[in-house]
C-alpha positions in Angstrom: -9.4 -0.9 -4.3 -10.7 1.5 -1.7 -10.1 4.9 -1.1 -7.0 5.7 1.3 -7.7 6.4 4.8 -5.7 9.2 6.5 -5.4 9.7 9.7 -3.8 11.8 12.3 -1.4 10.4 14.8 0.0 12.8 17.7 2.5 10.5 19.8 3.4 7.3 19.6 0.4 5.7 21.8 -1.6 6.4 19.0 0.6 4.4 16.6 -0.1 1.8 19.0 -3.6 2.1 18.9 -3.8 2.2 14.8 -1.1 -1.2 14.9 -4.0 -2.7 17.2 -6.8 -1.8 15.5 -5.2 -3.0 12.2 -4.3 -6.5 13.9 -8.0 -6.8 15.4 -8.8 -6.3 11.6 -6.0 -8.9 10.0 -6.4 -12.4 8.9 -4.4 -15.3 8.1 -3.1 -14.4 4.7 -2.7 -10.8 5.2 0.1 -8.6 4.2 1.0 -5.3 5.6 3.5 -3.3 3.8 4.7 -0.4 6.4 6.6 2.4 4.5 8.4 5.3 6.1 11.5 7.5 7.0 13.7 6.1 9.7 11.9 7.2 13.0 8.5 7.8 11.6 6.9 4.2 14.1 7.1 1.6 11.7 8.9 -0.6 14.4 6.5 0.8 17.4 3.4 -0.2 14.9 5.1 -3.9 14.7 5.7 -4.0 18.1 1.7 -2.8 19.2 0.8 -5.2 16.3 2.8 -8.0 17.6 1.5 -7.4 21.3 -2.4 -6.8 19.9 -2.0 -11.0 18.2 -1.0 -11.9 21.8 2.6 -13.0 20.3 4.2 -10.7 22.6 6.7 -7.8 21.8 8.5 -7.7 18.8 12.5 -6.3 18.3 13.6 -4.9 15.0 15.0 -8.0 12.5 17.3 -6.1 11.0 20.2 -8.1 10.9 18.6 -11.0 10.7 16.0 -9.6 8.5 12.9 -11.8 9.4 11.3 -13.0 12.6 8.9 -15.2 13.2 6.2 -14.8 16.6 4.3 -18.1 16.1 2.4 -17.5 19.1 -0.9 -15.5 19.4 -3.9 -15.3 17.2 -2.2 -15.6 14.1 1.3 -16.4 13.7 3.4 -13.3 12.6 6.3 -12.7 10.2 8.4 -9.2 10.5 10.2 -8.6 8.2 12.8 -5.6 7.6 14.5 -5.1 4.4 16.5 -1.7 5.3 20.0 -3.5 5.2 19.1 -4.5 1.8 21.2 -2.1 -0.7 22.0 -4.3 -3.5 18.7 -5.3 -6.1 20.5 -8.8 -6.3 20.1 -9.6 -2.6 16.4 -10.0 -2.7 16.5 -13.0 -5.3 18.8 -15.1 -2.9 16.3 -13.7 0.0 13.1 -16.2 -1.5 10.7 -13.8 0.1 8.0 -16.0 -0.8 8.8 -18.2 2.1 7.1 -15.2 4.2 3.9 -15.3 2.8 1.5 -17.8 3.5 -2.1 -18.7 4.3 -1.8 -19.5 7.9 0.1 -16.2 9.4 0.2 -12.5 8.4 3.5 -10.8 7.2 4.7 -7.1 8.5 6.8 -5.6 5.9 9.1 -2.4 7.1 11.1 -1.0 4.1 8.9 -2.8 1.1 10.3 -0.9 -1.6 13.6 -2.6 -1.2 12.2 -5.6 -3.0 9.5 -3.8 -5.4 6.9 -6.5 -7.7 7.5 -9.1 -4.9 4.2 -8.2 -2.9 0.8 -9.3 -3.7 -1.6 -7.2 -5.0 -3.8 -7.2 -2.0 -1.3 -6.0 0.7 -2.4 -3.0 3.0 0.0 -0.2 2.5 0.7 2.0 5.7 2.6 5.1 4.9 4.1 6.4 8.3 5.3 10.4 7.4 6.3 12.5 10.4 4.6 16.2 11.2 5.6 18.8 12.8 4.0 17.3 15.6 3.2 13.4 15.7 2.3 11.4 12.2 0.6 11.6 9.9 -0.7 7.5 8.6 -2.1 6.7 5.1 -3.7 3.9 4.5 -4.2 2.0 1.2 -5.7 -1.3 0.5 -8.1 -2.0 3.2 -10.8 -3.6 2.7 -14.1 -2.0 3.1 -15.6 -4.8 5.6 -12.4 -4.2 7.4 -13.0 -0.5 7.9 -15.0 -0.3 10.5 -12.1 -1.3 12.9 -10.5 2.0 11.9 -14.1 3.7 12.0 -15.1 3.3 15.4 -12.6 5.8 16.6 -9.5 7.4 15.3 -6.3 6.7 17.0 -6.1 10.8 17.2 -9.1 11.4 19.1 
């Protein structure tokens, strides 16, 4: 695995611009894992990332916990796992059913179901400054890096 990439993000336009980026970058297949406390743009990035597939905007899934944006690029699962308090709920959730060859799957609150992610997801940690965020990235594949490269969502 690659080093991490850190990066500096001062309002929320630039968590657009890093959800784009990463979606120009994606392929069917891909899992993102987006980690974070409550507020710190994982649903913005979902949203950007949504809107950068061409599937449109996305809305939080939280009650429902999954959506699907079949339109666009690549079809799209969201899912968010924050209503999930109890380790027993993920087993009747069949998680599995999410990830697939042919679309990419957004994952807010991942370590509510830990060991049920495959080993090549990206991770994006989302941890709010003092002023804007601060975004680490694990996982990303070096031929995919240059989408990140060409200029930092900060700049």
């Amino acid at each position: 695995m690659s080093d991490p990439i850190t990066l500096s993000l001062r309002d929320e336009d630039a968590t657009r611009e890093l959800a784009e980026r990463i979606a120009q970058a994606c392929q069917p297949g891909d899992v993102v894992l987006l980690r974070g406390p409550l507020g710190a743009g994982k649903t913005t990035f979902v949203d950007a990332f949504a809107r950068a597939l061409g599937a449109g905007p996305a809305t939080s899934p939280t009650f429902v916990i999954a959506h699907c944006y079949p339109h666009g690029r690549i079809p799209l699962w969201h899912l968010d796992l924050y209503r999930l308090e109890e380790p027993g709920a993920v087993d009747e959730l069949d998680l599995d059913q999410y990830i697939d060859s042919a679309s990419v799957t957004l994952v807010e609150w991942p370590e509510r179901a830990p060991n049920s992610w495959p080993g090549s997801s990206v991770e994006i940690e989302l941890r709010i400054m003092e002023h804007g965020r601060l975004a680490t990235i694990k996982g990303l594949e070096s031929r995919r890096r240059p989408a990140l490269a060409s200029r930092e969502p900060h700049a």
